[in-house]
C-alpha positions as CSV (number, residue, x, y, z in Angstrom):
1,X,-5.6,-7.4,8.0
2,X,-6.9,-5.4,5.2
3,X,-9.5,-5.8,2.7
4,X,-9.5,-5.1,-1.2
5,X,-12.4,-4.9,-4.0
6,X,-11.2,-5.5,-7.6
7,X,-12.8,-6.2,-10.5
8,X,-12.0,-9.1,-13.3
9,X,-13.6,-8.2,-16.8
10,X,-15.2,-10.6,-19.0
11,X,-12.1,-10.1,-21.2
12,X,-9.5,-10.7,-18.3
13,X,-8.7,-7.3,-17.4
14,X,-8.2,-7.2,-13.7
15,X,-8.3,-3.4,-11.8
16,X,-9.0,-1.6,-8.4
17,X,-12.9,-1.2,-7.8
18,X,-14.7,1.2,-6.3
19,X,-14.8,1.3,-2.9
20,X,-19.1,1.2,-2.8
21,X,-18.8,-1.6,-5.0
22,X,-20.4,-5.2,-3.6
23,X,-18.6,-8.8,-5.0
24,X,-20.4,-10.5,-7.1
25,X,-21.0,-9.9,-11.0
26,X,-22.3,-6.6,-12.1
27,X,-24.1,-5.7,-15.0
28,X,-21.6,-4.6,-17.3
29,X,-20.1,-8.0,-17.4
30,X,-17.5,-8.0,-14.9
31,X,-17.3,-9.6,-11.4
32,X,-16.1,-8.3,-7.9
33,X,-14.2,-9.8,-5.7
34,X,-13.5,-9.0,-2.0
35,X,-9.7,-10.4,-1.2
36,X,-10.0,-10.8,2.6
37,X,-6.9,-11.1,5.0
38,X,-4.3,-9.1,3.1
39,X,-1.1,-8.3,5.1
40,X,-1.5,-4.2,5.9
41,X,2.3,-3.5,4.4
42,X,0.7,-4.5,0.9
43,X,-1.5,-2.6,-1.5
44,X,-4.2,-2.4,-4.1
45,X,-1.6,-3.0,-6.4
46,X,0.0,-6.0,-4.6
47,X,-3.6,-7.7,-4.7
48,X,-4.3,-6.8,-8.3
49,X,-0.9,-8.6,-9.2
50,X,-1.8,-11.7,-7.4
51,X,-5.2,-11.7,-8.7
52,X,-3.6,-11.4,-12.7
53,X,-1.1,-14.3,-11.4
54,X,-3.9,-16.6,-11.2
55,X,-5.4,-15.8,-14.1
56,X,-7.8,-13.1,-13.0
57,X,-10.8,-16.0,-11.4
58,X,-9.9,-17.0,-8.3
59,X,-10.8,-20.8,-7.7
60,X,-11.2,-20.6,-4.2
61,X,-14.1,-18.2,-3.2
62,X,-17.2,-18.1,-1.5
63,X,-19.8,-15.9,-2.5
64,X,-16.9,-14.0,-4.8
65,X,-14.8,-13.1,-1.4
66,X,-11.2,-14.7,-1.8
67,X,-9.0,-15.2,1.2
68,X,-5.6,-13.5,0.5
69,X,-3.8,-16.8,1.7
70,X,-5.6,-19.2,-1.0
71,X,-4.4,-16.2,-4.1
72,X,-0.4,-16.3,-2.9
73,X,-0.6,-20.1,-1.4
């Protein structure tokens, strides 16, 4: 199972982050999320779609890391 950083804007904007990047909010008004469990046959851009599906903030998340089950279930 894989794991993804992206990044939700305060304005809803949901993208890839960087790869050094921690979850939690940053600075510049955003906030990172760490999307644990994700199948290894999907991508970056498989999780950012999810994460836009449900409105770019996760409901379930501890300490901003979201299980890939709780996004797609």
């Amino acid at each position: 199972m894989a794991v993804h950083l992206v990044k939700v804007a305060y304005e809803g904007l949901v993208t890839k982050a960087l790869k050094n990047s921690e979850p939690g909010p940053t600075s510049g008004g955003t906030v990172v999320y760490e999307v644990q469990g994700v199948p290894p046959d999907l991508g970056i851009d498989d999780v950012v779609a999810a994460v836009r599906r449900v409105g770019g903030k996760p409901r379930r998340h501890v300490d901003h890391e979201v299980a890939w089950a709780d996004l797609v279930g």
